[in-house]
Structures are given as structure tokens and as C-alpha cells.
PyMOL Python script that loads the backbone (N, CA, C, O; Angstrom):
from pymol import cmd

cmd.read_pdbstr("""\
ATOM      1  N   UNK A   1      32.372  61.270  65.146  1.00  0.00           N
ATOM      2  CA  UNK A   1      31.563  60.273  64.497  1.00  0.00           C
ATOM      3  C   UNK A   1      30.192  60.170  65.151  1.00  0.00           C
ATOM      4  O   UNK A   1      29.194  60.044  64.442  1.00  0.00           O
ATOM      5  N   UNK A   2      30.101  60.221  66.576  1.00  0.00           N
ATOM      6  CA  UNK A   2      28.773  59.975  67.214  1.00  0.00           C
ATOM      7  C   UNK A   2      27.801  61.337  67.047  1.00  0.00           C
ATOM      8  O   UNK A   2      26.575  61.427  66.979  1.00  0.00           O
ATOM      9  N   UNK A   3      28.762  62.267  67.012  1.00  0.00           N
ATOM     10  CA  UNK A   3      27.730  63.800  66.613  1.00  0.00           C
ATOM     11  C   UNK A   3      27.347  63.574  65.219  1.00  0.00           C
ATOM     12  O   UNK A   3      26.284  64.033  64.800  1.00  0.00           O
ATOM     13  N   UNK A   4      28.052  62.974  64.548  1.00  0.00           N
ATOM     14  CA  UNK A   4      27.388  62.763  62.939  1.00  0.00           C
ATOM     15  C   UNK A   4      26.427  61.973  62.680  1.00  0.00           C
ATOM     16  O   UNK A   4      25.623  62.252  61.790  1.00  0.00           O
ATOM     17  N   UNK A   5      26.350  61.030  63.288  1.00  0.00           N
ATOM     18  CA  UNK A   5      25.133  59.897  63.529  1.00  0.00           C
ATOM     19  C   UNK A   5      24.087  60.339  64.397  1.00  0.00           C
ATOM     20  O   UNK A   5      23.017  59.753  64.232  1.00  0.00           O
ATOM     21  N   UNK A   6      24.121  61.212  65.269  1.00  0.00           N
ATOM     22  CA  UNK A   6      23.295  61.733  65.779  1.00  0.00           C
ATOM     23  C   UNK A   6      22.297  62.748  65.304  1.00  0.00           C
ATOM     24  O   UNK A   6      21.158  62.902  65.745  1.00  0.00           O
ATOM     25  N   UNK A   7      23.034  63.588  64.098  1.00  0.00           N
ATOM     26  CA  UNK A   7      22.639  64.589  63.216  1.00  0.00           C
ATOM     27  C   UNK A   7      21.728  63.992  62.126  1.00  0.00           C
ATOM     28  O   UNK A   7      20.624  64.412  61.779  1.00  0.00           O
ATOM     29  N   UNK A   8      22.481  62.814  61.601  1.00  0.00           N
ATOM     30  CA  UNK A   8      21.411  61.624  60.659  1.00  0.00           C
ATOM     31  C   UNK A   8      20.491  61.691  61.057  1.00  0.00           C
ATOM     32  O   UNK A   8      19.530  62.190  60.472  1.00  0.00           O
ATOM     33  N   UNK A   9      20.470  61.144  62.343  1.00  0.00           N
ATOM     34  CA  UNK A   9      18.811  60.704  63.123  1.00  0.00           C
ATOM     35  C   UNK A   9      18.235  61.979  63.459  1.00  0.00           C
ATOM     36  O   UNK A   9      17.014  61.996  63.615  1.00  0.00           O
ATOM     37  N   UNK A  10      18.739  62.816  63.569  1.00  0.00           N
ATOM     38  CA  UNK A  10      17.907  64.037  63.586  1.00  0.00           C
ATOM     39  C   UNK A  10      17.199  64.031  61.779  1.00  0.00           C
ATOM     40  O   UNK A  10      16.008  63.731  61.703  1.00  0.00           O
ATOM     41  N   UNK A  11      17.797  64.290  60.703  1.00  0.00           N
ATOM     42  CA  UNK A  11      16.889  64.804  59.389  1.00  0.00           C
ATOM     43  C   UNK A  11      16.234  63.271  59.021  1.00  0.00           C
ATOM     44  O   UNK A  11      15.080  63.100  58.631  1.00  0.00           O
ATOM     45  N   UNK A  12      17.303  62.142  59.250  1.00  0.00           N
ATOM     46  CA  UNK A  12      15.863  61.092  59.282  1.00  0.00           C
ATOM     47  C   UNK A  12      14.444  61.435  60.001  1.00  0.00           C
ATOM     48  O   UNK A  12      13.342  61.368  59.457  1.00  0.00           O
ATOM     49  N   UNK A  13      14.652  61.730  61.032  1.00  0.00           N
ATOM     50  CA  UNK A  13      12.919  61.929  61.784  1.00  0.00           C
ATOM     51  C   UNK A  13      12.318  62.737  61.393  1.00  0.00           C
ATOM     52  O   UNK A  13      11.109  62.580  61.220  1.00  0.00           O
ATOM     53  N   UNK A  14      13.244  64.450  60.977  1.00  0.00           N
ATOM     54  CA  UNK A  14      12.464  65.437  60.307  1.00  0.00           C
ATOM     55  C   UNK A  14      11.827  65.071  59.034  1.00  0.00           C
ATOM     56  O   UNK A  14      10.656  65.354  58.783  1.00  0.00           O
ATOM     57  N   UNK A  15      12.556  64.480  58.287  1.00  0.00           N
ATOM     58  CA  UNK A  15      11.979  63.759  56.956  1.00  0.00           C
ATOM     59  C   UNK A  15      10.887  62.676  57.236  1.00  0.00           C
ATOM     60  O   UNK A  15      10.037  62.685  56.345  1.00  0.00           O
ATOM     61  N   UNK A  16      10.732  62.043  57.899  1.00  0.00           N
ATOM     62  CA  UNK A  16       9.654  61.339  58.164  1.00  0.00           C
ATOM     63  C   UNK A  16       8.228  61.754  58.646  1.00  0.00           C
ATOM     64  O   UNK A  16       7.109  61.246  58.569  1.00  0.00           O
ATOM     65  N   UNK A  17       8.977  63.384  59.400  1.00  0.00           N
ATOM     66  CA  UNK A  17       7.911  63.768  60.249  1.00  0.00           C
ATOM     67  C   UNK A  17       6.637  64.769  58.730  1.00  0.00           C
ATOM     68  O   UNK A  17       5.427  64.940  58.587  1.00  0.00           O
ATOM     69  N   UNK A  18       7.823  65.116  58.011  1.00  0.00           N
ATOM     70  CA  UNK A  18       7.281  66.028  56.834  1.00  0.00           C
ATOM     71  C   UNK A  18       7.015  65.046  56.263  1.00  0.00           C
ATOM     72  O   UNK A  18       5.957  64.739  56.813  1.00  0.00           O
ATOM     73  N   UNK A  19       7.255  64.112  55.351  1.00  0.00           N
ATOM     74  CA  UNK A  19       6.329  63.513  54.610  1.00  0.00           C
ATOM     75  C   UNK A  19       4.834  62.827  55.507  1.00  0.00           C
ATOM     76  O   UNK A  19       3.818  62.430  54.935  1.00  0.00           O
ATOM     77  N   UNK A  20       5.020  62.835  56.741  1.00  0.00           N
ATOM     78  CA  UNK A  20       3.606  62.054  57.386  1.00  0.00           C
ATOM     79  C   UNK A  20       2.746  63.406  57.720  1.00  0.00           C
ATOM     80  O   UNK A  20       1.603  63.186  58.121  1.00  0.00           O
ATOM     81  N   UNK A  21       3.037  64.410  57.637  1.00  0.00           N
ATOM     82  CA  UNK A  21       2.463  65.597  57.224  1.00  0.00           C
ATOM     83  C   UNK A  21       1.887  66.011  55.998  1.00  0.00           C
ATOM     84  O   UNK A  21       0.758  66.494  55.912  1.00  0.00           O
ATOM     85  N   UNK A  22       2.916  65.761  54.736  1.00  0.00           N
ATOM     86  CA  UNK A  22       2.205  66.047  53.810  1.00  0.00           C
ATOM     87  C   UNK A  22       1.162  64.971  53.369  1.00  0.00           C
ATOM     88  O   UNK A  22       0.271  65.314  52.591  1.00  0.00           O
ATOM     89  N   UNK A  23       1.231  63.575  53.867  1.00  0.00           N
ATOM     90  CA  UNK A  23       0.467  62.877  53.633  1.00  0.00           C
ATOM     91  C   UNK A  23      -1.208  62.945  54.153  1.00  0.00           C
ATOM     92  O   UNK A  23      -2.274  62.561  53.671  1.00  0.00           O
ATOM     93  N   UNK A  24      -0.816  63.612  55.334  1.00  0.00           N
ATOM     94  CA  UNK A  24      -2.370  63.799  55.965  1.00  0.00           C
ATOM     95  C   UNK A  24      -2.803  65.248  55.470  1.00  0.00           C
ATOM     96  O   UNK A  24      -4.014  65.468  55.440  1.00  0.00           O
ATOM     97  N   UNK A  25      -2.189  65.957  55.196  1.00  0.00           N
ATOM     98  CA  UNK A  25      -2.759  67.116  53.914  1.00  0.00           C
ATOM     99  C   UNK A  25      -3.556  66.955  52.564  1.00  0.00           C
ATOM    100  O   UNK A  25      -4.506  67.570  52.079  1.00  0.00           O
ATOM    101  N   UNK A  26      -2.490  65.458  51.982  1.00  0.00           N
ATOM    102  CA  UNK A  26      -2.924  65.474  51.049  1.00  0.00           C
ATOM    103  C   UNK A  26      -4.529  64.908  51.278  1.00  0.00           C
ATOM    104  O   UNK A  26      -4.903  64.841  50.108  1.00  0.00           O
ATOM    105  N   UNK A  27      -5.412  64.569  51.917  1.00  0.00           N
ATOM    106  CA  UNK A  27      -6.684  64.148  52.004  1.00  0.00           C
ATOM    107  C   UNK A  27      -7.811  65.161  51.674  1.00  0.00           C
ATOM    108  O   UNK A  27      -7.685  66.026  52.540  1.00  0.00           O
ATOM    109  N   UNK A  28      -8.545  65.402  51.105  1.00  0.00           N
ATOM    110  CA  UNK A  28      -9.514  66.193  50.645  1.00  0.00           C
ATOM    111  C   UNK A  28     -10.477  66.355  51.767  1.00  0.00           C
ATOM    112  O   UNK A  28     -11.051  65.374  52.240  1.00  0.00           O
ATOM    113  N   UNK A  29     -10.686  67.654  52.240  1.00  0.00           N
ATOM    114  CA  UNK A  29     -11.592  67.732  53.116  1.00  0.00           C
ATOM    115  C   UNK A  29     -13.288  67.568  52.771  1.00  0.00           C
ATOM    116  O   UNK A  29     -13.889  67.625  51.698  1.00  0.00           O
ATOM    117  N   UNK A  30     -13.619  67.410  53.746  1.00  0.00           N
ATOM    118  CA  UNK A  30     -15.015  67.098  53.313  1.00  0.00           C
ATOM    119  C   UNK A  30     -15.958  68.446  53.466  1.00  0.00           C
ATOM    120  O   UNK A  30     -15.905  68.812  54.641  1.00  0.00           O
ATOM    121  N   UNK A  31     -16.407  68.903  53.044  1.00  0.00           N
ATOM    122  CA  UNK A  31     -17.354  69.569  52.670  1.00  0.00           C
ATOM    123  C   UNK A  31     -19.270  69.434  53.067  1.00  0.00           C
ATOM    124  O   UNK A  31     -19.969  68.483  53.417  1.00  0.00           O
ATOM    125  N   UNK A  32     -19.537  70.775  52.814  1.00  0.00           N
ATOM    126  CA  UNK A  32     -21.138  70.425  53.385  1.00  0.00           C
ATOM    127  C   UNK A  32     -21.864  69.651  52.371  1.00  0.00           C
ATOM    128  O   UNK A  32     -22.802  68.902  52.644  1.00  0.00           O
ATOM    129  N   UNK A  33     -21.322  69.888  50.991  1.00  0.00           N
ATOM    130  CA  UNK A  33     -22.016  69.659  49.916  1.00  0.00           C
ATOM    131  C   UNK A  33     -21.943  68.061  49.908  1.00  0.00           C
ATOM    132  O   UNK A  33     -22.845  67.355  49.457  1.00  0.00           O
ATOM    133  N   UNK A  34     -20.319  67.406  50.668  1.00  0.00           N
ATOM    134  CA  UNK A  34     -20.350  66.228  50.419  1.00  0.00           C
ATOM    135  C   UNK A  34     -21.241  65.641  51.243  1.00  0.00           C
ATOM    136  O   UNK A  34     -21.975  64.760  50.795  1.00  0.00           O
ATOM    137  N   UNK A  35     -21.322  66.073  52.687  1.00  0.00           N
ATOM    138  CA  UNK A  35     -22.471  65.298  53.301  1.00  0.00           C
ATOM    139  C   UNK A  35     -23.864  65.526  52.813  1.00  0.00           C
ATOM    140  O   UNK A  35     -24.734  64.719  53.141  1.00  0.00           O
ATOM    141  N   UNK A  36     -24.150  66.529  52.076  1.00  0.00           N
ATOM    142  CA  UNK A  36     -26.086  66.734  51.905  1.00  0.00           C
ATOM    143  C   UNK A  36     -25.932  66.067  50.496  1.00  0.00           C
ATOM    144  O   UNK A  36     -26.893  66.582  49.923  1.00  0.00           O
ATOM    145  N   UNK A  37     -25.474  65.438  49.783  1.00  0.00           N
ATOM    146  CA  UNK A  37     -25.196  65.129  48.474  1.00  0.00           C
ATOM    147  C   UNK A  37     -25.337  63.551  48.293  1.00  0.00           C
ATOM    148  O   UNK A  37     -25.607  62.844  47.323  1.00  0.00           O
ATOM    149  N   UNK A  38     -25.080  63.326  49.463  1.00  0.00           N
ATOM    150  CA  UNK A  38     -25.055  61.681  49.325  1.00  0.00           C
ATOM    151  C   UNK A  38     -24.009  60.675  49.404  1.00  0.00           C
ATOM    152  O   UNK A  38     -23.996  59.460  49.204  1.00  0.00           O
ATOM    153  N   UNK A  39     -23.060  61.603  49.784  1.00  0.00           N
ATOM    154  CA  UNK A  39     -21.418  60.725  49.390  1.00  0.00           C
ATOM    155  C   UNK A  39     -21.504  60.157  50.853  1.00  0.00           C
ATOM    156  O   UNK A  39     -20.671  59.251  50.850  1.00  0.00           O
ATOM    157  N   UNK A  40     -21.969  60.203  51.872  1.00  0.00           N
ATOM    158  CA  UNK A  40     -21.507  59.189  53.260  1.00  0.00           C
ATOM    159  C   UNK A  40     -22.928  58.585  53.405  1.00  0.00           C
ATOM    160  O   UNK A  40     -23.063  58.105  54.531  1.00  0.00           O
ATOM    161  N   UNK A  41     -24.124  58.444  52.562  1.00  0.00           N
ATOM    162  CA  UNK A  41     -24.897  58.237  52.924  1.00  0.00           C
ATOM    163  C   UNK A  41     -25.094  55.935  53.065  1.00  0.00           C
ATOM    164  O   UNK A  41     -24.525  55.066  52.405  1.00  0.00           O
ATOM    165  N   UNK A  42     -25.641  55.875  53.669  1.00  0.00           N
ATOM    166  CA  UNK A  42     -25.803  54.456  53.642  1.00  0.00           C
ATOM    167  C   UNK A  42     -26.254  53.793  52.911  1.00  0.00           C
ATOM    168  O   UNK A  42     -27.482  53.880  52.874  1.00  0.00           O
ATOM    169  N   UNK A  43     -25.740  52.983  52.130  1.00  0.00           N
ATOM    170  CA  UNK A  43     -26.658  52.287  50.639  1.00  0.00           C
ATOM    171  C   UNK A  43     -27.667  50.989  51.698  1.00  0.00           C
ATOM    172  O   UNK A  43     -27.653  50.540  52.844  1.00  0.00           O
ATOM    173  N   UNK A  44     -28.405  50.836  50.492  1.00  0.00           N
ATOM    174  CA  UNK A  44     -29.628  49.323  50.673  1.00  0.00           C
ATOM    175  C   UNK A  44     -28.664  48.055  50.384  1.00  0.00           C
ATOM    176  O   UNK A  44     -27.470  48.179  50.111  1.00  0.00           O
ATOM    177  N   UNK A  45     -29.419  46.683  50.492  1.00  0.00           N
ATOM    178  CA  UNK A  45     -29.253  45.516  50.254  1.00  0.00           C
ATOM    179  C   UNK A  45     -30.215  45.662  49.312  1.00  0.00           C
ATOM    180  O   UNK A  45     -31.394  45.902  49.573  1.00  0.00           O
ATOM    181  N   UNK A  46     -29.599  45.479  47.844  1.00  0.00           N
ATOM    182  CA  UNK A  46     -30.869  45.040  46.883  1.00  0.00           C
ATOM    183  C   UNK A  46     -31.410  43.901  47.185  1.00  0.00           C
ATOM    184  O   UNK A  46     -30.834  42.990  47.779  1.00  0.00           O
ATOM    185  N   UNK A  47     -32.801  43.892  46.703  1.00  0.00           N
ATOM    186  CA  UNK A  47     -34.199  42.927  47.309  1.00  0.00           C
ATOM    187  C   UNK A  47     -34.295  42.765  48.380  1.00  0.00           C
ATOM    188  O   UNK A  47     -35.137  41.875  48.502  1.00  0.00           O
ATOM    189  N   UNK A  48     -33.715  43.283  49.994  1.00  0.00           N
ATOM    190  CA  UNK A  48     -34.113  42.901  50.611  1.00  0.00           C
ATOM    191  C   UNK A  48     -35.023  44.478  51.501  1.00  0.00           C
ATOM    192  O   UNK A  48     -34.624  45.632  51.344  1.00  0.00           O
ATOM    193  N   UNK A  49     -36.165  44.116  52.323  1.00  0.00           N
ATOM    194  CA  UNK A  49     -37.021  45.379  52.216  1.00  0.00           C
ATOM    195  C   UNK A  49     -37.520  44.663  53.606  1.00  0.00           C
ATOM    196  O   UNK A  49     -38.199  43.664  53.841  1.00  0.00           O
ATOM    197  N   UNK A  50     -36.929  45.549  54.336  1.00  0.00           N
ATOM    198  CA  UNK A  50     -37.373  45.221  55.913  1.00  0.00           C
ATOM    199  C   UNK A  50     -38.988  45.302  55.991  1.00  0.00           C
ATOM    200  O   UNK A  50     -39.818  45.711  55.179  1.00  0.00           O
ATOM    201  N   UNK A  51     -39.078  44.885  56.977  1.00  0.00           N
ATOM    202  CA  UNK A  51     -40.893  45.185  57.369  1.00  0.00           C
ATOM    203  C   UNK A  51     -41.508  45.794  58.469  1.00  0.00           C
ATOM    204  O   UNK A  51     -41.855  45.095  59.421  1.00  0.00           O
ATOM    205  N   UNK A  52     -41.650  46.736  58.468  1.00  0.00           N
ATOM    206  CA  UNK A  52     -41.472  47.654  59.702  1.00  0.00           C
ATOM    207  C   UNK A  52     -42.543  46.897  60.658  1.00  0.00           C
ATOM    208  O   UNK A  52     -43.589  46.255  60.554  1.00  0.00           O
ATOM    209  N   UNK A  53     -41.456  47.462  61.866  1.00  0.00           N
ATOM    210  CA  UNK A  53     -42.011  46.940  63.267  1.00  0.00           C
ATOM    211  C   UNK A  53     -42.078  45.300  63.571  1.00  0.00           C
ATOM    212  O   UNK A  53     -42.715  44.667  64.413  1.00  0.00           O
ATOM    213  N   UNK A  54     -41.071  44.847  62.438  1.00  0.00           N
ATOM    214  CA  UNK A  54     -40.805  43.096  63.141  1.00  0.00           C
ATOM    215  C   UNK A  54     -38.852  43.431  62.943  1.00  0.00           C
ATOM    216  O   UNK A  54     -38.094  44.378  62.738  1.00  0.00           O
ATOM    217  N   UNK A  55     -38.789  41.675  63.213  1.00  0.00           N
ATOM    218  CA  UNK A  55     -37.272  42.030  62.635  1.00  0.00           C
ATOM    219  C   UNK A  55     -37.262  40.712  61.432  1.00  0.00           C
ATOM    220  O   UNK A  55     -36.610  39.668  61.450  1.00  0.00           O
ATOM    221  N   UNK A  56     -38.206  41.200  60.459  1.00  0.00           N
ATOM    222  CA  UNK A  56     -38.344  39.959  59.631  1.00  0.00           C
ATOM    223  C   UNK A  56     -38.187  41.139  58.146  1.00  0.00           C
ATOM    224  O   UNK A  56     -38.406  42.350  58.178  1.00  0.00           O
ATOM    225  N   UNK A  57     -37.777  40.369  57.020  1.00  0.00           N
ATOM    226  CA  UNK A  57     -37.944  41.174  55.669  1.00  0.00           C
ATOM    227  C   UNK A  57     -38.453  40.194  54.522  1.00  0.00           C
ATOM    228  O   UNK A  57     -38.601  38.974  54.466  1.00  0.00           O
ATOM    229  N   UNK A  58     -38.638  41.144  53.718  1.00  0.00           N
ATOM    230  CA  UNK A  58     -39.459  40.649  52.606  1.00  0.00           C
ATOM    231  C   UNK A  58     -38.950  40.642  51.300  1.00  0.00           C
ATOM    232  O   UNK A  58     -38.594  41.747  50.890  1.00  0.00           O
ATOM    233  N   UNK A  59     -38.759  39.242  50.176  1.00  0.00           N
ATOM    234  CA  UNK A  59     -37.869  39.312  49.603  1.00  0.00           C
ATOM    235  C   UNK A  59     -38.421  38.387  48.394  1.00  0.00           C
ATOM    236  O   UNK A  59     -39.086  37.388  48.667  1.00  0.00           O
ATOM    237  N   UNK A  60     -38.129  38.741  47.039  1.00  0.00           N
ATOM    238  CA  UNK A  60     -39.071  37.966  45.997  1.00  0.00           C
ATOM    239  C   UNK A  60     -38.207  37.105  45.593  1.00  0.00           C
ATOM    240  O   UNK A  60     -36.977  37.158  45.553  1.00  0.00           O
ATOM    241  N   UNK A  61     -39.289  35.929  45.155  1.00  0.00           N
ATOM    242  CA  UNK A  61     -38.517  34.296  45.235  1.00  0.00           C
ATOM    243  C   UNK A  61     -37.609  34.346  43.963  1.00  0.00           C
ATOM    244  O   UNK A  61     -37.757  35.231  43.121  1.00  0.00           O
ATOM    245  N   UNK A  62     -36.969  33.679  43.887  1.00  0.00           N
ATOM    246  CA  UNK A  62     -36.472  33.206  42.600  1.00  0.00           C
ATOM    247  C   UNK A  62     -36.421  32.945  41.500  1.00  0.00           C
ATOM    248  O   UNK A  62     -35.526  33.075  40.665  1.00  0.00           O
ATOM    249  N   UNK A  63     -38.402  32.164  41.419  1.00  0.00           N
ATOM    250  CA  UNK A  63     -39.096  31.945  40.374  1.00  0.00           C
ATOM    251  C   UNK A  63     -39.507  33.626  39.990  1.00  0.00           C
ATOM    252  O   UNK A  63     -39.397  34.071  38.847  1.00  0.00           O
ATOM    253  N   UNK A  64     -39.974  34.412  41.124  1.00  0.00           N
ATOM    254  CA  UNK A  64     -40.785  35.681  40.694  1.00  0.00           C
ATOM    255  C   UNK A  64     -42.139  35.570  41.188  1.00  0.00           C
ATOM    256  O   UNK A  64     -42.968  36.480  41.182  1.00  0.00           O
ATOM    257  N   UNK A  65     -42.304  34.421  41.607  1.00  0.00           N
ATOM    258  CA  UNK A  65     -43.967  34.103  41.694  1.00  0.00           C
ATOM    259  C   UNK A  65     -44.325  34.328  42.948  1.00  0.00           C
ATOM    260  O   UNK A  65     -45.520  34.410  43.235  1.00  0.00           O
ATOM    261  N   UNK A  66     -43.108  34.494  44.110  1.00  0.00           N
ATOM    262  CA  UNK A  66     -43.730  34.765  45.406  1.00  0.00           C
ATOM    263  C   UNK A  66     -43.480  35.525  46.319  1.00  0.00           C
ATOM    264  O   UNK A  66     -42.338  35.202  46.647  1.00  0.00           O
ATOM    265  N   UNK A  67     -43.855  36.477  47.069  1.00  0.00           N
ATOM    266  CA  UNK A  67     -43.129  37.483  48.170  1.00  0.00           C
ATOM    267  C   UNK A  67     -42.937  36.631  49.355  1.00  0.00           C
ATOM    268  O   UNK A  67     -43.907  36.169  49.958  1.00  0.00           O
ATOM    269  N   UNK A  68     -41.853  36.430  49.672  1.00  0.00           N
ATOM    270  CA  UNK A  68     -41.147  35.234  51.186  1.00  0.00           C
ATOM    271  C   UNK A  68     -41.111  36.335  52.078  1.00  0.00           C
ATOM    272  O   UNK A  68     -40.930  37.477  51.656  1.00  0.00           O
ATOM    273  N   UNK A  69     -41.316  36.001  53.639  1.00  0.00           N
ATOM    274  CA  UNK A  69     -41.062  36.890  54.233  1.00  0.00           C
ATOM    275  C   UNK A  69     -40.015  35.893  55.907  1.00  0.00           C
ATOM    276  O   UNK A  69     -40.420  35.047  56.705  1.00  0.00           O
ATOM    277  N   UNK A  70     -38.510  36.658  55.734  1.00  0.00           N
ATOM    278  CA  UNK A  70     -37.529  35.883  56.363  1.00  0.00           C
ATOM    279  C   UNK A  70     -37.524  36.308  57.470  1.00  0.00           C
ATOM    280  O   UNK A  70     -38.434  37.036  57.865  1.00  0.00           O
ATOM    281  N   UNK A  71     -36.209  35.855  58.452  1.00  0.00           N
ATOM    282  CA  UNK A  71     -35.933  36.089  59.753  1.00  0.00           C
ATOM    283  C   UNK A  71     -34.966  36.500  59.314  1.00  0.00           C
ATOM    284  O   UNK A  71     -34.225  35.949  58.500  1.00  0.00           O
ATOM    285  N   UNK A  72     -34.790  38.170  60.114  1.00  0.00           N
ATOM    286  CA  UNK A  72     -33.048  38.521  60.239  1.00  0.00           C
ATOM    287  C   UNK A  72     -32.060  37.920  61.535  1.00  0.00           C
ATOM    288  O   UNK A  72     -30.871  38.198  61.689  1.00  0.00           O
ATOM    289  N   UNK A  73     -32.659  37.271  62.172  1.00  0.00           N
ATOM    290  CA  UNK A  73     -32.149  36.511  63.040  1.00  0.00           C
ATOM    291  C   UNK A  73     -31.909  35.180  62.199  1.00  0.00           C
ATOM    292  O   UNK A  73     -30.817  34.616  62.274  1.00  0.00           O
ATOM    293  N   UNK A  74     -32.631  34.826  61.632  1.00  0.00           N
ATOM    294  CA  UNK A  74     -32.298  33.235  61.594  1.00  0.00           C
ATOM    295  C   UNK A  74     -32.040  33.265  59.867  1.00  0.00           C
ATOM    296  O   UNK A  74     -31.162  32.443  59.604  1.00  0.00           O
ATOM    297  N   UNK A  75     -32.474  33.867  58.799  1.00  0.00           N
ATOM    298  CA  UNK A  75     -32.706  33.514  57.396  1.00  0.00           C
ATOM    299  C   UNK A  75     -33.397  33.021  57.065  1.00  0.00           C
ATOM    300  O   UNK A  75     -33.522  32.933  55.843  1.00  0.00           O
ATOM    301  N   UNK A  76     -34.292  32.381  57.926  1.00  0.00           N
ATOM    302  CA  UNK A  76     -35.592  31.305  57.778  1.00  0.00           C
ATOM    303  C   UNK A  76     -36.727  32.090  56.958  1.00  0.00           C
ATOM    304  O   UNK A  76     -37.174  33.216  57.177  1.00  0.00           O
ATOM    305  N   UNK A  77     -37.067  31.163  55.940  1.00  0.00           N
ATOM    306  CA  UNK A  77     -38.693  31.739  55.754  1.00  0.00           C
ATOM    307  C   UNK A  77     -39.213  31.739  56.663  1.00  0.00           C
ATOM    308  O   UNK A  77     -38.848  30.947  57.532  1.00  0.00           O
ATOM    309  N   UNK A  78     -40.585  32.838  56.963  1.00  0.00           N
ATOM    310  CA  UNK A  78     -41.384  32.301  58.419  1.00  0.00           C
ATOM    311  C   UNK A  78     -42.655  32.556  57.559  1.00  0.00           C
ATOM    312  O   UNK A  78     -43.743  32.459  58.128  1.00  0.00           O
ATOM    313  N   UNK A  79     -42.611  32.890  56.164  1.00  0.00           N
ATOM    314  CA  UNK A  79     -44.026  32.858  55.767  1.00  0.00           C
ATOM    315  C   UNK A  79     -44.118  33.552  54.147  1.00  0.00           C
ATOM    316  O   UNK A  79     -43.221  34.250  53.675  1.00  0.00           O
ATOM    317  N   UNK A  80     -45.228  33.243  53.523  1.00  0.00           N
ATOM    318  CA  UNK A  80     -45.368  34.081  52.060  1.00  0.00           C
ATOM    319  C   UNK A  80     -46.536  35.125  52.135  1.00  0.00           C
ATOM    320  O   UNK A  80     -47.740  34.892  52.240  1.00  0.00           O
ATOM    321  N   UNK A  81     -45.922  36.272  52.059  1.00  0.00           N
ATOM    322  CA  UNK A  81     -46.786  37.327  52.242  1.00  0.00           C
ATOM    323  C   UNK A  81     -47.810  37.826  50.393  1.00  0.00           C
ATOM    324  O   UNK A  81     -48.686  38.684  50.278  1.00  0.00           O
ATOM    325  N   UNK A  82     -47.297  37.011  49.388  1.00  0.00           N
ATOM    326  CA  UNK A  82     -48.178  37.025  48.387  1.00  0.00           C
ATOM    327  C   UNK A  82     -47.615  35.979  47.154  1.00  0.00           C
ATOM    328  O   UNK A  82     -46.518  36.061  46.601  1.00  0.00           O
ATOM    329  N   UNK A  83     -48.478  35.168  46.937  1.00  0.00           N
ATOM    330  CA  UNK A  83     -47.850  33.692  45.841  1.00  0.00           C
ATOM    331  C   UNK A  83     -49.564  34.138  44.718  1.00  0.00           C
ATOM    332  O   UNK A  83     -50.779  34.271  44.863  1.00  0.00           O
ATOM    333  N   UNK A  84     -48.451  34.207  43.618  1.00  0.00           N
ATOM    334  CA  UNK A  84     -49.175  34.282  42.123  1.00  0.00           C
ATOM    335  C   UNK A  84     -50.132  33.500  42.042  1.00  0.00           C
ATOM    336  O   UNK A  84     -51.237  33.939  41.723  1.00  0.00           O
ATOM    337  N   UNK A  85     -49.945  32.195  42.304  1.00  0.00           N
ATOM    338  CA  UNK A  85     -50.301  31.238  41.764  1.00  0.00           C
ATOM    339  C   UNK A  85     -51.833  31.340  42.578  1.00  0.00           C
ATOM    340  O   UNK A  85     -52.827  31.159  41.875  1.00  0.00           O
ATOM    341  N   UNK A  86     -52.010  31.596  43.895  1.00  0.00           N
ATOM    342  CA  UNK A  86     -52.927  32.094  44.772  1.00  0.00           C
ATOM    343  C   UNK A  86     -53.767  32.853  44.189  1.00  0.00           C
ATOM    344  O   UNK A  86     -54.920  32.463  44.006  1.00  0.00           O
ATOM    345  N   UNK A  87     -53.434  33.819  43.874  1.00  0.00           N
ATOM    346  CA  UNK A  87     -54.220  34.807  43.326  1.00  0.00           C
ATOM    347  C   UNK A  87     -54.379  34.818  42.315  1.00  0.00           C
ATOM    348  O   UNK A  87     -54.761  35.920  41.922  1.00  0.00           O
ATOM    349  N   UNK A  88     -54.270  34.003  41.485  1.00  0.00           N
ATOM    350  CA  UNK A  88     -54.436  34.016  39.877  1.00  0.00           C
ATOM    351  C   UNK A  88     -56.047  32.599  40.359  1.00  0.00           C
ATOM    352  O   UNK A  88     -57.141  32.637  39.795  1.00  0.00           O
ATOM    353  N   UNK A  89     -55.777  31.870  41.139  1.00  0.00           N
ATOM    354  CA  UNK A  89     -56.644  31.336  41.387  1.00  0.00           C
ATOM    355  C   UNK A  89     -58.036  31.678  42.400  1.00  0.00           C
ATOM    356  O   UNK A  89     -58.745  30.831  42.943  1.00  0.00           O
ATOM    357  N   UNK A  90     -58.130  32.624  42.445  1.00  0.00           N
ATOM    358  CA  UNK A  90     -58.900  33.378  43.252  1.00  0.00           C
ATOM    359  C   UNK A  90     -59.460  34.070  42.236  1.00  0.00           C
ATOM    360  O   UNK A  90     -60.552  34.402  42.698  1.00  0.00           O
ATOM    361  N   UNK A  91     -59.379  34.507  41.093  1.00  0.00           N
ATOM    362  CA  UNK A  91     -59.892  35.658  40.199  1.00  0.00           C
ATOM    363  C   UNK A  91     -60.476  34.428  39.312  1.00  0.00           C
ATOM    364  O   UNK A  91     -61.104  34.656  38.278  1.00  0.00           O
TER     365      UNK A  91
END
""", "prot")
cmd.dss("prot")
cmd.show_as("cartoon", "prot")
cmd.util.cbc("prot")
cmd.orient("prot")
């Protein structure tokens, strides 16, 4: 009886060991084409558009009427880098 139970646990593990085999087979290798192609590449945050050489970005209001420019530290406005309403009054 104990050699028979012992034999179980032997094709239990082999069976476990082959399907966790075929499972890491089944994964599609990656390819050159997939990396120069774009598939791991890093997407954007739509509207938001860093500003080089601060750590602040630039991001259009709500209305449409103004370019805000935030803190990536804080979320804070720290300023409007162009308001419509400004420049429509200037012309």
C-alpha cells in the first residue's frame, strides 16, 4: 500500500511538473519586430505635456480658454502660461 501511494505522488508531481511546462511554453516569444514596433513602448497621459527642465506641466483648462501650468509635486496651479481672454484683449 505505501509503495502505491508513493508511486501516486510520484505521476502527481510529474503531471504538475508537465503542465507548468507547457504553460510557460505556451507564452509567445517576443521578437525584434515586437520591440521596434511599439508593443513595450510607454504611452502619454493625455493633456498632460511636461515642461522641460522644471518639474511642472502644462495642461488646458476646462473652459479651453487657458494653458495652466501645475506642480507634479503638488497638483497646484503655479501659473497660466496663455489665457484667451488676454490676448484677445491685447489685439
Amino acid at each position: 500500500m505505501l509503495l502505491k501511494l508513493e508511486f501516486m505522488k510520484h505521476i502527481l508531481l510529474l503531471c504538475a511538473t508537465m503542465l507548468t511546462v507547457l504553460q510557460l511554453m505556451a507564452g509567445e516569444p517576443i521578437s525584434l519586430k515586437d520591440i521596434t514596433n511599439g508593443t513595450f513602448a510607454t504611452k502619454r497621459i493625455s493633456g498632460v505635456n511636461p515642461l522641460k527642465g522644471t518639474s511642472e506641466y502644462a495642461q488646458i483648462s476646462s473652459d479651453g480658454r487657458q494653458v495652466v501650468k501645475y506642480s507634479f509635486k503638488t497638483g497646484n496651479s503655479t501659473g497660466v502660461i496663455f489665457d484667451l481672454a488676454a490676448a484677445k484683449a491685447n489685439n
